[in-house]
C-alpha positions in Angstrom: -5.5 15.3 26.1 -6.8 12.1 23.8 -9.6 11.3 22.3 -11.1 9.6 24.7 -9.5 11.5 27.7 -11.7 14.4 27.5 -14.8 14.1 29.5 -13.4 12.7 32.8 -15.8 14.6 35.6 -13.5 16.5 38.4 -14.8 16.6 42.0 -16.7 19.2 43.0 -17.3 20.9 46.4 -21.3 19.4 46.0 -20.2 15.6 45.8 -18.1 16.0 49.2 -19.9 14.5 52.2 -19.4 16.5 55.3 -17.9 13.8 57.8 -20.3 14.5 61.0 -23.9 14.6 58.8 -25.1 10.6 58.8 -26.7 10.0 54.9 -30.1 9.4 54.6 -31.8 6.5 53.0 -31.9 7.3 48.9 -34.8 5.9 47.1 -35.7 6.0 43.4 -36.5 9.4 42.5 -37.9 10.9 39.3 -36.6 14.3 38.6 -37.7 16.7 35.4 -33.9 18.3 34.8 -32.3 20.9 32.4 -29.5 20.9 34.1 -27.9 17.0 34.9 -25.0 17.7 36.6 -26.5 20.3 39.0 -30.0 18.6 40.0 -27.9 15.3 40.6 -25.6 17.3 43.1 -28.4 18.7 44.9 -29.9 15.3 45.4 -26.6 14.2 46.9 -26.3 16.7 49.1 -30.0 16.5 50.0 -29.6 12.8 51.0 -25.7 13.5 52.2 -24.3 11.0 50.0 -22.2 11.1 47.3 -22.9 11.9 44.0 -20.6 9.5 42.8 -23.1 6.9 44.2 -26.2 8.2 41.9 -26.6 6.7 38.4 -29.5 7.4 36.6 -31.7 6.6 33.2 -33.5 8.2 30.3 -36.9 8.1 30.9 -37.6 10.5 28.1 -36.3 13.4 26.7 -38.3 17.0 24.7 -35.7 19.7 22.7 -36.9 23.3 22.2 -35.8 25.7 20.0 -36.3 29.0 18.8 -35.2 30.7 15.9 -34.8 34.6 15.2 -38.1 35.8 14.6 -39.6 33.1 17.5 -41.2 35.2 20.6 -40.4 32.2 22.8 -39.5 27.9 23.0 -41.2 25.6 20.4 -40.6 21.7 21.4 -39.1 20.0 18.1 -41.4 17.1 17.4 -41.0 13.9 15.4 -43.6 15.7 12.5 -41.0 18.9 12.4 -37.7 16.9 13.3 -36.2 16.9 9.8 -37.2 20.3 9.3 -35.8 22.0 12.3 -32.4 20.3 12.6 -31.6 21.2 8.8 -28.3 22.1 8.2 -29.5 25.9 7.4 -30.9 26.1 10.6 -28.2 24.2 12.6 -25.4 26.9 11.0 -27.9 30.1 11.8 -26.3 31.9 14.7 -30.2 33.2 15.9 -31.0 29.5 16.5 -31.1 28.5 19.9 -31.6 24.7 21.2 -31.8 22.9 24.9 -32.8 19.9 26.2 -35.4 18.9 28.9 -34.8 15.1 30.2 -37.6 13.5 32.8 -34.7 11.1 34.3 -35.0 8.2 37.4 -32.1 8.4 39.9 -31.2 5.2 41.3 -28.3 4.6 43.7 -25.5 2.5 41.7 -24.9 -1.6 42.9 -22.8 -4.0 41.2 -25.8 -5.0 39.3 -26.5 -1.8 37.5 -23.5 -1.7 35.9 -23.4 -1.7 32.3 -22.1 -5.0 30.9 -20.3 -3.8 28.0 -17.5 -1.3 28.1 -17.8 2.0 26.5 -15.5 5.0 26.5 -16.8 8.4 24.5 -14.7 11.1 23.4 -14.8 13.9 21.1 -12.5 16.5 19.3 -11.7 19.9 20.4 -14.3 21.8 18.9 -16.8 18.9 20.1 -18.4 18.6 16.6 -17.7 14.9 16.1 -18.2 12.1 19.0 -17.3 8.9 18.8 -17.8 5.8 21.0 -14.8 3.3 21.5 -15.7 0.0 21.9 -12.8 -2.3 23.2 -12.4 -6.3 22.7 -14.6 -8.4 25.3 -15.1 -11.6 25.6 -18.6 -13.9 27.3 -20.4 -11.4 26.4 -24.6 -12.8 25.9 -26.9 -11.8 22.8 -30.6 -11.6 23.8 -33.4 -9.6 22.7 -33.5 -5.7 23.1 -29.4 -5.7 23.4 -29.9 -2.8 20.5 -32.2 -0.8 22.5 -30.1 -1.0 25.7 -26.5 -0.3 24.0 -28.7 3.2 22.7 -29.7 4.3 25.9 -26.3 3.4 27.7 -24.9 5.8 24.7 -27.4 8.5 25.7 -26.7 8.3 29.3 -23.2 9.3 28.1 -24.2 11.6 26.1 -26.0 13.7 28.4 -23.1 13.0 31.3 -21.2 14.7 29.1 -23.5 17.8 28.3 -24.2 16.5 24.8 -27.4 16.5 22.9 -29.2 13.2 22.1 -31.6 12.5 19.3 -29.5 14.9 17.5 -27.0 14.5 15.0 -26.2 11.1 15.5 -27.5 9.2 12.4 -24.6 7.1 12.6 -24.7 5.8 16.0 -27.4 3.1 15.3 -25.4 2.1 12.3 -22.5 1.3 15.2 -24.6 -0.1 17.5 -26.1 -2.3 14.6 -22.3 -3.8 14.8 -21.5 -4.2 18.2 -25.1 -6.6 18.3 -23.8 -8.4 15.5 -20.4 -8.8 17.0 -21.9 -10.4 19.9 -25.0 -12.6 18.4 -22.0 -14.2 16.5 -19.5 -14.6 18.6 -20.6 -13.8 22.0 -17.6 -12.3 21.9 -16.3 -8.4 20.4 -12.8 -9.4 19.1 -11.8 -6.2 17.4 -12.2 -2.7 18.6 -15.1 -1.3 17.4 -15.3 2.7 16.9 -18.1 5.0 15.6 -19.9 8.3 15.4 -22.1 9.3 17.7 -22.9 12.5 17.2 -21.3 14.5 14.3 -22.1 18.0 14.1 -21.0 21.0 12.1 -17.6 22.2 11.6 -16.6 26.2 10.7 -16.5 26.3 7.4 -13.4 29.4 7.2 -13.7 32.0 4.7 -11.5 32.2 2.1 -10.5 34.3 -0.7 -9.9 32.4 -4.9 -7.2 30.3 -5.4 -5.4 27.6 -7.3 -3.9 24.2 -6.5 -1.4 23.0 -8.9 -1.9 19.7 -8.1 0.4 18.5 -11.2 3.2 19.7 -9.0 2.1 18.3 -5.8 4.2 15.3 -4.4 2.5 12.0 -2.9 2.4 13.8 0.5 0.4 16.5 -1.3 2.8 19.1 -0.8 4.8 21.3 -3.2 7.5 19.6 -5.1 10.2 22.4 -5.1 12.9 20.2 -6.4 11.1 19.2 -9.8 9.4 22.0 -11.7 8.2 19.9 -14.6 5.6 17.0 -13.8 4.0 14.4 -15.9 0.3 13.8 -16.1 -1.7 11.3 -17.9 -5.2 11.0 -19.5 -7.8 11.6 -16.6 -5.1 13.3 -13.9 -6.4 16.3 -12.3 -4.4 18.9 -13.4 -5.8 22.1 -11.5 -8.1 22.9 -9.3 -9.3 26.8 -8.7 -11.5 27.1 -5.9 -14.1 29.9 -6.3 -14.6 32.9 -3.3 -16.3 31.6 -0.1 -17.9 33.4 2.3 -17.7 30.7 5.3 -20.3 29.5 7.8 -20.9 28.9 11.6 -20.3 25.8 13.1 -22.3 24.1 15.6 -21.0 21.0 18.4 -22.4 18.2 19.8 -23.8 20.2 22.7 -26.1 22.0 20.8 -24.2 25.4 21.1 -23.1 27.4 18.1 -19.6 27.9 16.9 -19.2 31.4 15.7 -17.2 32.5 12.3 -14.3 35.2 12.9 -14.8 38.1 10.2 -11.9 37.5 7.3 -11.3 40.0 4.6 -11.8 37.9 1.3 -9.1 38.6 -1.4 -9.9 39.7 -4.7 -10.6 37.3 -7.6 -7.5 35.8 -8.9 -6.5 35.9 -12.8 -8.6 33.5 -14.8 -7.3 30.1 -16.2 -6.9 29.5 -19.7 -6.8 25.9 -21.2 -6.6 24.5 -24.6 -8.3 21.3 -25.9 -6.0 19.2 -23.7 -8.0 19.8 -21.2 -12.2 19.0 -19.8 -13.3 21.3 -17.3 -15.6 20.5 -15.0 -17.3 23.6 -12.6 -19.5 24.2 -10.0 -20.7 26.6 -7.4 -17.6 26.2 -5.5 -14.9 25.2 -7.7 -13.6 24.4 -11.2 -11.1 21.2 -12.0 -9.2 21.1 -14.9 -8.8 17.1 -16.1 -6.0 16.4 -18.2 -7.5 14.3 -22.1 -4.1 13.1 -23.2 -0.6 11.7 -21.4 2.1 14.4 -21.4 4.0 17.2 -19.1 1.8 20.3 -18.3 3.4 23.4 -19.9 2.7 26.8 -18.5 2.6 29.1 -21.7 2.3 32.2 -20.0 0.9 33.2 -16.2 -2.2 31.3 -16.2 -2.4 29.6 -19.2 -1.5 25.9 -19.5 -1.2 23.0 -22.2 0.1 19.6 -22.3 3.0 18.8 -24.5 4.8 15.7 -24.8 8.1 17.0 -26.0 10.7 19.2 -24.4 13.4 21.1 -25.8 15.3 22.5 -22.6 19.0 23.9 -22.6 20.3 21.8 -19.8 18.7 20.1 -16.5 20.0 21.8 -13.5 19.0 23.3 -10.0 19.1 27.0 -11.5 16.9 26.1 -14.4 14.6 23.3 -14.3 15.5 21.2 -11.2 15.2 17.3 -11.1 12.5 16.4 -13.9 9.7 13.6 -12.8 7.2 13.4 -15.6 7.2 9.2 -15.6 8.0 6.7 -17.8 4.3 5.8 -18.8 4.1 9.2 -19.8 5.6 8.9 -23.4 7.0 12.1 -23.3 10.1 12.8 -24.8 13.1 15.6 -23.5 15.9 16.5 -25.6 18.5 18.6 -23.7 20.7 20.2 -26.0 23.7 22.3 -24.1 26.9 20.7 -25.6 29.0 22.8 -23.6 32.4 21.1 -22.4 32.5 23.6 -19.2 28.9 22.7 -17.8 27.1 19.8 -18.0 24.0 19.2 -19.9 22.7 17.7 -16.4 24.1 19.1 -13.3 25.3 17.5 -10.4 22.3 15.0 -8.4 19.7 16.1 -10.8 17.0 13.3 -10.9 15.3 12.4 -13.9 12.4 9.9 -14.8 10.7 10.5 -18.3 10.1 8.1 -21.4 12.7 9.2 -23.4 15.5 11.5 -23.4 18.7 13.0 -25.7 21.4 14.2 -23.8 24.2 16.3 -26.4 26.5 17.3 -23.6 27.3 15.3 -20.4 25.8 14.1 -17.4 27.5 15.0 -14.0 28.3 13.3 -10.8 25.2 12.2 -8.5 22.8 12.4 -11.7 20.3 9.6 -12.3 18.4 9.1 -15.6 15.2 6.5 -15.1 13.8 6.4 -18.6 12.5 3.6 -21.1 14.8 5.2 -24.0 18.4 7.0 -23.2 20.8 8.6 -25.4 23.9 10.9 -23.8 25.9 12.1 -27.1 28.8 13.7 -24.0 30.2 11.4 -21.1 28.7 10.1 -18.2 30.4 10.9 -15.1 31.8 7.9 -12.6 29.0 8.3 -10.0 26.1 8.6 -12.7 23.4 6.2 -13.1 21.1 5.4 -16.0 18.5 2.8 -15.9 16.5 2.4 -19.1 14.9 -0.6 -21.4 17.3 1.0 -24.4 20.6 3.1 -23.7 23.0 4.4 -26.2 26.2 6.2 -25.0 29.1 7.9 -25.9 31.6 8.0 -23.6 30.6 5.9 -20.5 32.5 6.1 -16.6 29.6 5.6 -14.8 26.4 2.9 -14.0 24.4 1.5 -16.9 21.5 -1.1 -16.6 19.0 -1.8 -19.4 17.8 -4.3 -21.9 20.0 -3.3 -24.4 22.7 -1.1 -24.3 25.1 0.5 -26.7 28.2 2.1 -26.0 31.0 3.8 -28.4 33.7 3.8 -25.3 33.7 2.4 -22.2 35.8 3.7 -20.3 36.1 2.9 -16.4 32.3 2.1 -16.1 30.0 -0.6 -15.4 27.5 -1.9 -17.4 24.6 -4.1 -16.5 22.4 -5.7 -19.3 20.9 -8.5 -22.0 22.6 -7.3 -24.7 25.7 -4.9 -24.5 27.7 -3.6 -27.4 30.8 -1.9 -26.7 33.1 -0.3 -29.8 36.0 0.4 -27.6 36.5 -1.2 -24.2 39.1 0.8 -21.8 39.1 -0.8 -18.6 35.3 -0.7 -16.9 33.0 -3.8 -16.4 29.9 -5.5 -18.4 27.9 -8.4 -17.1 24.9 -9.5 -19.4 24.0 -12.5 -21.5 25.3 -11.7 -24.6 28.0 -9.1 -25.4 30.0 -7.9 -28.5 33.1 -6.0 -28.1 34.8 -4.3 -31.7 38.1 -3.3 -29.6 39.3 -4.2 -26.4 42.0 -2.6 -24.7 43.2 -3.6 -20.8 42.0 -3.9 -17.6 38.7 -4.8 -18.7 36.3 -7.4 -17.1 33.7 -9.2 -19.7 30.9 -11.3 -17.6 28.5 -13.2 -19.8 26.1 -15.5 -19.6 25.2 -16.8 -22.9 27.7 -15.3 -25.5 31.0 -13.0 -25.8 32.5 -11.6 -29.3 35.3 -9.6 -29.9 36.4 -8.4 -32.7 40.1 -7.4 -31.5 41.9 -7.4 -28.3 45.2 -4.7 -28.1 45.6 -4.8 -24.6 45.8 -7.0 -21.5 45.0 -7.6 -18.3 41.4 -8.3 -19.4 39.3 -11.1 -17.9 36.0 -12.7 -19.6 34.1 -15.1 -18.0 31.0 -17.2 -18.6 28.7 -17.0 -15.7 25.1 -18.2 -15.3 24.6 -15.9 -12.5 25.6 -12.7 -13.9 22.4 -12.3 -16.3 19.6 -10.2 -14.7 17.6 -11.6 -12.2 19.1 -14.8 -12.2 19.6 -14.6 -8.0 16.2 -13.4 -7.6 14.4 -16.5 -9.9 17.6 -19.2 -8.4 16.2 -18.3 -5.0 12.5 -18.4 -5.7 13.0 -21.8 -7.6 15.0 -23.3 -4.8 12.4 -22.3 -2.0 9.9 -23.8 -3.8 11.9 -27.1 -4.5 12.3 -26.8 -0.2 8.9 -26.3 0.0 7.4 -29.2 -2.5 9.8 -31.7 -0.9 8.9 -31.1 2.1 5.0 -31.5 0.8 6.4 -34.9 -1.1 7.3 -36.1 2.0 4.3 -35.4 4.5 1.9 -37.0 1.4 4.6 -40.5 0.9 3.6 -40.7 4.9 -0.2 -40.2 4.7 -0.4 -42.3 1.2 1.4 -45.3 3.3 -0.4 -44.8 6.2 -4.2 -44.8 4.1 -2.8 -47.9 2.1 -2.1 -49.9 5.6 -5.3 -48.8 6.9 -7.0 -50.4 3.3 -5.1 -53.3 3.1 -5.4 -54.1 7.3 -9.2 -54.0 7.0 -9.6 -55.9 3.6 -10.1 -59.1 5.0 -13.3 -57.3 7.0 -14.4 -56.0 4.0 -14.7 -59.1 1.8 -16.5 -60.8 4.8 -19.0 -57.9 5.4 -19.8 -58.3 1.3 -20.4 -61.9 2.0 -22.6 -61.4 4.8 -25.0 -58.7 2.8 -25.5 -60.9 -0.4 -26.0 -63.6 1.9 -28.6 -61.5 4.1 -30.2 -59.8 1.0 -30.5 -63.8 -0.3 -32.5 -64.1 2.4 -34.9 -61.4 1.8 -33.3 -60.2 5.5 -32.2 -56.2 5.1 -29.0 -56.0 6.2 -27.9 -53.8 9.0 -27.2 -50.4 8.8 -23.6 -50.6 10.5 -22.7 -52.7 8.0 -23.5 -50.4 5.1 -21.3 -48.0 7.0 -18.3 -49.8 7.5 -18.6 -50.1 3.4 -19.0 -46.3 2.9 -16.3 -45.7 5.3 -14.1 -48.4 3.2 -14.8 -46.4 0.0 -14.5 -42.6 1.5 -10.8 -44.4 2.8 -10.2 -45.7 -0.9 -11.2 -42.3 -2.1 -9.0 -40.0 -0.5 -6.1 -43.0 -1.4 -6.4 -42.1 -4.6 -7.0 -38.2 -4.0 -3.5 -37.8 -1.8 -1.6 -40.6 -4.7 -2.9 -38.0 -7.7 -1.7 -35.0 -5.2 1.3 -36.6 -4.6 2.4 -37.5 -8.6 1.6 -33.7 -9.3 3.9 -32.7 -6.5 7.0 -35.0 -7.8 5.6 -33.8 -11.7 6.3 -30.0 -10.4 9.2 -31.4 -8.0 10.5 -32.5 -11.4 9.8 -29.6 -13.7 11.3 -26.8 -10.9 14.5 -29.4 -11.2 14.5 -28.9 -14.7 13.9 -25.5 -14.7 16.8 -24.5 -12.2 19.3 -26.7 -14.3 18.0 -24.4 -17.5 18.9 -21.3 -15.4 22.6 -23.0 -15.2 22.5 -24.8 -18.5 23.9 -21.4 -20.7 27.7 -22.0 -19.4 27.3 -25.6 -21.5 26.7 -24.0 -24.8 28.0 -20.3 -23.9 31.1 -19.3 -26.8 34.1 -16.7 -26.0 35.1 -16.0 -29.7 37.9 -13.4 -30.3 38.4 -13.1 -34.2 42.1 -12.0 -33.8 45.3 -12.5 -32.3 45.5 -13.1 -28.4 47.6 -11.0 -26.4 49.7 -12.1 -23.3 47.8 -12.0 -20.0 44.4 -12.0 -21.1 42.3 -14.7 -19.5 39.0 -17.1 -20.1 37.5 -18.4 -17.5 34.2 -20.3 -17.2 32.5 -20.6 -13.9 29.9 -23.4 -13.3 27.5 -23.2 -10.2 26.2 -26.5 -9.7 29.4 -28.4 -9.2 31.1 -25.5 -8.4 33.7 -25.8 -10.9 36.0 -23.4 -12.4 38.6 -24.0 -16.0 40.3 -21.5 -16.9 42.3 -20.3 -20.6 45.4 -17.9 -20.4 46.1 -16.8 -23.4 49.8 -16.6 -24.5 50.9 -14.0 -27.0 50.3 -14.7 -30.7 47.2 -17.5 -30.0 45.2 -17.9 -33.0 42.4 -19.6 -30.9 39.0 -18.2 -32.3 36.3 -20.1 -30.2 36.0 -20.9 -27.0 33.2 -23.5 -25.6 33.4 -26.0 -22.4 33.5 -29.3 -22.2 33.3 -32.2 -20.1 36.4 -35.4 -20.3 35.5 -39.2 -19.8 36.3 -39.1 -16.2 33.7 -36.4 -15.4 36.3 -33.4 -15.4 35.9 -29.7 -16.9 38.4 -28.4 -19.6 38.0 -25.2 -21.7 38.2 -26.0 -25.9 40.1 -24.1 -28.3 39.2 -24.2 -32.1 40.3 -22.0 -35.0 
């Protein structure tokens, strides 16, 4: 059942009107009840109506109640209010409460019904209410709307079986909003939905404990897969809440919600902490708050620090699982198994730190996310590394960084701003600049601004120069051509309202002069002139003004037209200057090409055996055309 779905009434025998009695005439009746539901069936069946036709208002309303030692009923007043409903009292089991409600019972017309829609509903337990107030429109402000939004909420209320007055210090808070809603817009546009009564849960006993919330994930649960976690300076590290005994509940109907008897377990092992750590502790709990960046390190049971480097054999599901400390965490992990059998990290292990040496190798599935990388093994095909700085050894798999340094590539991929490869064996690099000591075959060299080699023994290699292979060149192309779209576009609506402002100026000129004329003439005169005349002028000048506004909005639009231009032809420009240099002898079957975007053109070099071409730069013929040159 919903929300909102709970306190839909069922027929009862009482509200059926026997077919042969004839209903009596039903006038307003005032009726002193306990018991709503019961008195209004009674009157139905006294009259032999309905008691779907009755409605009724709160005339007034007194609550009793009486607490352990009390011989009988006190009436709660508004002097003793605060200090009878006190939370104490409301959780006390011996406290008893009831309502008495002097009510007027009407029979219901199209007239009597409420003009604003309400639904209430409630959770299980009936502790919290809440009223649901759904999007209207003509709805009228005028004076009491407050007061009669409160009592319509009451009436409700007490359908229901609820209390009223009680525990509902929120509900003129809503109601506040609904009135607002209205005097504003005469209108509630968006659902509206607030407490009406909140009462008091079951608090459950429960025995010591700790929450390790260093190893919690962003759902809040348990992070099985990654053993070691990275905190910073102010992360709550652990939290041990203390023994609790519980307490009674109480709902919205005034009755109490008892506590089921739970054995409390014994007190846990206490938590030690060094200096990394400010405790804060009260009554019902301590939290431990991390003072400095790091991973939290368990010494022994119970005892905890925060280190920032980590000395681990290898990186595995058996021993530490993936590892997620953070980049921001400046921690560093050196893994030191150099075994040629296993790998120093296993097969899908995921792992995000600052910084991190690898001696052995990193298997299939792996990922590395770090701001500094070193693997002194080999990286396997389907491994990934993403870091600003990335030095490898032997490298099959995915690299991508700000600068990365590799002593063989072998099969891989790399994906930089600076690369620097000793021996290139097959594999593929796209960056801005890249320097290559060896190259062997079946490689392919991508750059945008610069490629060097020191020697080339094999072929089957390819280099190209190509703007769009530098990082996030696709990403700031796209962004600068939408916004060249979207200023042209804006060029072209402000050329149209610029003309048609300058037409309007220069049509009513002639008017203009001739209204100047006629004030000096009249002010000559010592005759004031007339006030329509004076605001054809104004109207003149407000028609100048915004000339001149839209032409100064229209020169910056072409000015930032212009400089977008200019800045998308800079993103292309590198191919221009861009230099292959190979400071040996070429090999057979080894090509140059250089790709330009904007024309699409592409020249191309093949090299023939023995070449002593050094440098290679593009340049453009008389006649507009595209050929590579060869110097040296």
């Amino acid at each position: 059942m919903g929300l909102f779905g709970m306190f839909k009434r069922k027929n009862t025998a009482a509200e059926e009107v026997p077919e042969e009695q004839t209903a009596t005439p039903f006038e307003k009746t005032t009726i002193t009840t306990q018991n709503l539901s019961q008195d209004l069936s009674e009157l139905a069946k006294k009259h032999n109506i309905s008691v779907k036709t009755l409605d009724f208002k709160i005339l007034s309303y007194k609550t009793f109640f009486k607490l352990k030692n009390d011989a009988k009923f006190q009436e709660i007043t508004e002097l003793n209010r605060a200090e009878i409903l006190k939370k104490e009292n409301l959780r006390d089991s011996d406290m008893s409460l009831y309502q008495e409600l002097k009510i007027e019972v009407f029979q219901k017309t199209a007239a009597s019904r409420f003009p604003i829609s309400m639904a209430i509903g409630g959770n299980k337990a009936m502790t919290r209410i809440q009223a649901k107030i759904k999007p209207q429109e003509e709805l009228d402000y005028f004076e009491g709307l407050e007061g009669e939004i409160l009592a319509e909420l009451d009436r409700k209320k007490v359908k229901s079986g609820l209390l009223v007055g009680c525990m509902d210090e929120s509900m003129k808070e809503g109601v506040h909003k609904i009135v607002s809603a209205i005097r504003v817009n005469n209108a509630i546009i968006d659902p509206i939905l607030f407490d009406i009564c909140k009462g008091y849960d079951v608090i459950h006993p429960g025995g010591e404990e700790i929450i390790y919330h260093y190893r919690l994930n962003q759902d809040g649960e348990l992070d099985e897969h990654s053993t070691m976690k990275g905190v910073k300076a102010g992360d709550l590290v652990l939290e041990v809440v203390k023994q609790q005994e519980g307490a009674n509940g109480r709902n919205c109907k005034g009755e109490i919600i008892g506590l089921n008897n739970v054995e409390l377990s014994s007190e846990i092992t206490p938590v030690n902490v060094n200096e990394d750590f400010e405790v804060q502790e009260n009554e019902d709990r301590a939290l431990y708050i991390a003072k400095k960046d790091g991973y939290v390190f368990e010494e022994k049971e119970h005892a905890f620090a925060i280190k920032d480097e980590y000395t681990i054999d290898a990186v595995s599901l058996k021993t530490t699982g993936s590892i997620n400390v953070g980049q921001d965490k400046d921690i560093k992990i050196k893994v030191k198994s150099q075994d040629n059998i296993s790998d120093a990290v296993g097969a899908g292990m995921k792992i995000d730190t600052s910084e991190i040496t690898i001696a052995g190798n990193v298997a299939n599935s792996a990922e590395i996310l770090a701001n500094k990388v070193e693997v002194q093994g080999q990286t396997h095909q389907s491994a990934k590394i993403i870091a600003d700085t990335i030095k490898l050894n032997i490298h099959k798999g995915y690299a991508e960084g700000n600068e990365v340094n590799v002593e063989v590539l072998e099969g891989g991929k790399i994906v930089a701003d600076i690369v620097r490869v000793k021996q290139l064996f097959g594999g593929e690099i796209e960056a801005k600049e890249i320097y290559i000591e060896k190259v062997l075959s079946n490689a392919k060299v991508s750059a945008s601004h610069h490629i060097e080699i020191n020697e080339i023994e094999g072929t089957g290699n390819v280099f190209v120069i190509d703007a769009s292979v530098q990082r996030g060149y696709h990403e700031k192309n796209e962004s600068i051509v939408a916004k060249i779209a979207e200023i042209t576009g804006d060029v072209k609506k402000l050329s149209k309202e610029v003309k048609r402002c300058r037409d309007k100026i220069e049509q009513e000129q002639n008017n203009i002069t001739e209204i100047n004329v006629k004030v000096r003439e009249l002010k000559a005169a010592g005759v004031k002139p007339p006030a329509a005349l004076f605001l054809k002028l104004k109207d003149h000048q407000a028609r100048i003004k915004k000339h001149n506004s839209l032409l100064k909005e229209l020169k910056d639009a072409k000015i930032q037209k212009t400089s977008l231009q200019e800045d998308l032809t800079e993103l292309n420009a590198s191919v221009y200057e861009a230099q292959v240099i190979n400071r040996s002898i070429w090999k057979e079957f080894n090509e140059v090409i250089y790709k330009l975007l904007d024309p699409p053109v592409e020249v191309s070099y093949l090299a023939k055996e023995g070449d002593m071409v050094e440098v290679l730069t593009l340049k453009s013929t008389e006649e507009g055309e595209f050929q590579i040159k060869r110097e040296g």
